[in-house]
C-alpha positions, 0 to 999 in steps of 0.5 A, a space after each residue: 483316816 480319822 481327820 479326812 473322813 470327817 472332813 468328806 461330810 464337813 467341809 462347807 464346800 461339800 455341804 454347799 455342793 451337795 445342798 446345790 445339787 439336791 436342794 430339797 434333801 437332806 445336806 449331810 445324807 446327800 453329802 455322805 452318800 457321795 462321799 462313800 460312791 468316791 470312796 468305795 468301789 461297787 458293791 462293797 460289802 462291808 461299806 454297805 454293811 455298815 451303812 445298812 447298820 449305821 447310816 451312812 452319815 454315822 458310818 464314816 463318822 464311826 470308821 474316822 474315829 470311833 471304831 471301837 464303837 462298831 459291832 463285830 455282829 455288823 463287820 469283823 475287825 479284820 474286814 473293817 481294817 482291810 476296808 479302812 486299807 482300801 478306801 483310804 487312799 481315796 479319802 479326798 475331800 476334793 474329790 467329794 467336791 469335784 463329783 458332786 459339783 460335776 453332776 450339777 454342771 451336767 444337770 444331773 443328780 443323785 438317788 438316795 436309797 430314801 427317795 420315792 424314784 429310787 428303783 426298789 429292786 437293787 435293794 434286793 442286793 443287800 449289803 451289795 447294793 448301790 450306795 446311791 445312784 447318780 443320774 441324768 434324765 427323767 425318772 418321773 415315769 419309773 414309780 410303779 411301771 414294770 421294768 425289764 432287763 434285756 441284754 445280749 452280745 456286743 457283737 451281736 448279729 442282725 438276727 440278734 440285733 432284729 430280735 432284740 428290737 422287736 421284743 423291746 419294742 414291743 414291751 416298751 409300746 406296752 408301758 414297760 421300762 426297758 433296762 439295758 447297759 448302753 453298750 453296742 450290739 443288744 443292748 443299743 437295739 432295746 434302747 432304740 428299739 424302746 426309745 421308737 416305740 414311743 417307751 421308756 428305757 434305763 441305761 446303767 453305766 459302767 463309768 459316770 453319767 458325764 461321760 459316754 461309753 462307748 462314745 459312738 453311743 453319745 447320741 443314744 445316751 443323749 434320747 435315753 436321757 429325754 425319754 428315760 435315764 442313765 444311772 451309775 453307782 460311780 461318781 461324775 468323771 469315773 472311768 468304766 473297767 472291767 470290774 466296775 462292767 461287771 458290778 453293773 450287771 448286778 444292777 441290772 438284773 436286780 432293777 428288771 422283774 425279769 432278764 432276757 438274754 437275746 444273744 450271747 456267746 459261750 463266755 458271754 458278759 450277759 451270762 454274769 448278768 443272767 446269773 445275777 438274776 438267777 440269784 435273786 429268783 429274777 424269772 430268767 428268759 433266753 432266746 434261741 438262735 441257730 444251732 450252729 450259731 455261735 452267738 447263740 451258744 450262750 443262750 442255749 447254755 442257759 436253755 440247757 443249764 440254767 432253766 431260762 425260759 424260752 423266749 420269742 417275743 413280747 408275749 412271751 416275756 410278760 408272761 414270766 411274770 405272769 402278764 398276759 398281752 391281754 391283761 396289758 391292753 384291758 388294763 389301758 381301756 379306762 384310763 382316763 388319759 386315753 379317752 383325752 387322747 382318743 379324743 384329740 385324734 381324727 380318724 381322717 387326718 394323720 396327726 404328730 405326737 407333738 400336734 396331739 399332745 397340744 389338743 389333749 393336754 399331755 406331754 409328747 413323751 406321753 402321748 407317744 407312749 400311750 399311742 403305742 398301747 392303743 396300736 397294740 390293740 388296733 385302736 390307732 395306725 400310722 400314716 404319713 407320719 402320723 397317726 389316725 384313729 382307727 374307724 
């Protein structure tokens, strides 16, 4: 494995590729950071043990030809050969190549540990945590705004799917960033719900950011990317498997302050996901369906067994982590860029987002997001397809 290794991270054509997509980072980080999502499968331990201790430059460089070299304190030499066995039948230099220069042709990118967007919380994965996270979209809007998980049954119900809408729509309208993955039934209503509300929304993937999966969510996929992201721990052109579905659950328990589950049945995925955030003290919110509903039967299971919070609204979400509506709407009154906004509007008129952001000087993303705030105080109503200023 020593000679391909080596090669993953000095090739030129790497090094081209990885400078090409991220022109203001490090070559050889970028490159070694791809390298190793091509090689190893999600969540890795031993990948990321090593890379925790060594770098992730260093890291291929010590496992191509000097594992002598390696610390039995960071891996056992049992875990490092049975690695080495795992990871090298993808040792390809042309498959580096192919990721990174895939991602370019997309107009995506990739998120390095040491980036200011990088979302903070998966690193409370430790030697589990993804390598780096391939992206497209915008994630401008991420430092410093909360985030939360929701999730929930693929064959989700109306009253699943309705529930699910309010509650994201809700937190989204309020400024914060709802996590989802992108599947059918639960997860599609935060996204659309969140995305209506003028909000935010993160959609974690089980294949790469190339490819829509499921493909009836295509459209879907193309809105998170304008108002949000889809991110994937998997390189450009990897297909989703059940292994690689479940890996992602981690991710999105981790990236949330808090997960709620709207629906689930009793062996549902969502309750791996909400077992992740159980393990890393994520507050953990379930919401109740009818009794005899049996894809309810995973939340109450997660009512009864796992000391989730019962959930019914936005409301209730933020105060998981101890927000309160309140504290959401009072924190809005002097920001500056509300007081633009208020300022652009007419109390007579209705006016779009776009004709608004025209007068104050913000982005349509912005101002849509702003715009739901203030509605979840009263300050503005929509009419005629706009929006006046309350009098």
């Amino acid at each position: 494995m020593k000679t391909t290794t080596i090669a993953l991270i000095d090739d030129p054509e790497v090094r081209r590729a990885a400078e090409r997509l991220r022109p203001d980072g490090d070559g050889a980080e970028v490159a070694a950071r791809a390298a190793w999502s091509v090689l190893v499968e999600p969540g890795d331990g031993i990948a990321g043990a090593l890379v925790a201790a060594y770098g992730a430059v260093d890291a291929l460089r010590l496992v191509a030809g000097e594992s002598h070299l390696l610390s039995p304190d960071i891996v056992s030499p049992r875990e490092l050969a049975e690695g080495v066995k795992r990871w090298q039948p993808r040792a390809q230099v042309r498959a580096v190549r192919e990721a990174l220069q895939s991602c370019q042709e997309v107009g995506g990118g990739l998120l390095i540990p040491a980036d200011e967007l990088w979302p903070a919380g998966v690193d409370d994965l430790g030697v589990h945590a993804p390598l780096a996270l391939w992206t497209r979209g915008d994630l401008s809007a991420l430092p410093g705004r909360t985030t939360v998980a929701v999730v929930g049954a693929r064959a989700a119900t109306p009253y699943g799917e309705s529930v699910a809408g309010e509650i994201a729509g809700d937190l989204a309208a309020g400024g914060t960033v709802v996590v989802s993955g992108g599947a059918y039934g639960i997860d599609g209503a935060a996204h659309r719900a969140a995305l209506g509300a003028g909000g935010t929304t993160i959609a974690f993937l089980a294949g790469g950011v190339d490819r829509a999966y499921p493909i009836g969510h295509q459209q879907l996929f193309d809105r998170i990317r304008r108002a949000g992201a889809v991110l994937s721990e998997v390189p450009c052109g990897a297909a989703p498997t059940r292994w690689r579905f479940l890996a992602r659950n981690r991710m999105i328990a981790a990236a949330g302050m808090a997960t709620v589950v709207v629906e689930a049945g009793w062996r549902s995925g969502s309750l791996n996901t909400a077992g992740h955030a159980a393990d890393l003290g994520r507050p953990l919110g379930a919401v109740p369906g009818p009794v005899t509903s049996a894809a309810s039967a995973g939340c109450h299971r997660l009512l009864r067994e796992y000391d989730a919070v019962c959930v019914t609204s936005a409301k209730d979400v933020r105060e998981l982590w101890g927000e309160s509506a309140e504290t959401v709407v009072s924190s809005t009154k002097e920001n500056p860029e509300l007081i633009r906004m208020r300022d652009a509007m007419s109390s007579r008129t209705p006016r779009d987002p776009l004709d608004i952001a025209r007068r104050c000087g913000l982005s349509p993303e912005r101002v849509r997001s702003l715009l739901g705030l203030l509605a979840l105080d009263g300050e503005v109503a929509q009419r005629d397809g706009g929006w006046l200023r309350s009098r």
